[in-house]
N, C-alpha and C positions, 0 to 999 in steps of 0.2 A: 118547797122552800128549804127541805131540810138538805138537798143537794145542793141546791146551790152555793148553801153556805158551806157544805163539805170541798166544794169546788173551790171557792175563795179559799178558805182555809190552805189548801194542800198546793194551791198557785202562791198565796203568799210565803209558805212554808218551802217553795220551792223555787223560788224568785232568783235565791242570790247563791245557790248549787247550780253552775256551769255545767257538771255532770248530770244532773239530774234533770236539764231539760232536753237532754235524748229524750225521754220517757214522756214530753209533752206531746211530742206527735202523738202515739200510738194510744197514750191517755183519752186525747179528743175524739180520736178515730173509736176508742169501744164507748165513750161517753155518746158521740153523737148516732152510731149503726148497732150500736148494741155487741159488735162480732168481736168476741173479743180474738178470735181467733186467727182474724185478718190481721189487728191489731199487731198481736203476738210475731204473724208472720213477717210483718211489715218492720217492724224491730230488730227481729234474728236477722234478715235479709241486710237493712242496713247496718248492721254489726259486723256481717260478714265481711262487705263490701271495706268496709272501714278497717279489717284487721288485715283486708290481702293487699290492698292499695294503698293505706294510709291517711285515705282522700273520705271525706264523706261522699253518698250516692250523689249528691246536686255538684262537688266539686270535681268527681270525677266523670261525671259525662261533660259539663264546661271544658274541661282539660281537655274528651275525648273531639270533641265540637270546635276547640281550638286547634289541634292535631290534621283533622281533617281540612282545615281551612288551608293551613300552611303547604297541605300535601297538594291542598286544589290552585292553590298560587305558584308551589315549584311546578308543578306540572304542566300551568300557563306560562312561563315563563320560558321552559324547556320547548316547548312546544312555540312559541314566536323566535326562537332561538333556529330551531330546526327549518322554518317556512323563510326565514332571511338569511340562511345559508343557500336552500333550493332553488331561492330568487337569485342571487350572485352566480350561481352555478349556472344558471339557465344565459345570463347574460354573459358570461363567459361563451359556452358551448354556441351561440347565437353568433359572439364577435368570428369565434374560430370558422363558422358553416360561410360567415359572409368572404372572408379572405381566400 
């Protein structure tokens, strides 16, 4: 009982600090596995991620997965580009063999 009300307590006390719900993750994370040290790492890690990028981890692999798409669509594009040039060529090279 007595945690949970420590629980309440330090969620209502930490409700309306934007900053301070970084620390909800990794709070749950030793609350529920006991590690605090996974915890810990799991905090440094998205810190890191967030001070060389900008981006937090969840917005920067979105960004990276966006990235990816656009590269697999130019790449489709270039590539029907290149097979309807080979088709013209071929009808070309075809008119010239018949004459």
């Amino acid at each position: 009982m007595k945690k949970i009300f420590c629980l309440l307590l330090y969620f209502f006390l930490l409700v309306s600090c934007a900053q301070s719900t970084v620390m909800l993750g990794p709070a749950i994370t030793v609350y529920s596995s006991g590690n605090v040290y996974q915890a810990g790492l799991s905090y440094g890690a998205n810190e890191s991620i967030k001070k060389a990028t900008g981006k937090t981890a969840t917005e920067y692999v979105m960004s990276y997965k966006d990235l990816k798409k656009k590269e697999i669509e130019r790449t489709k594009k270039l590539q029907d580009l290149i097979e309807e040039h080979i088709k013209v060529t071929k009808k070309k090279l075809d008119l010239k063999n018949i004459q």
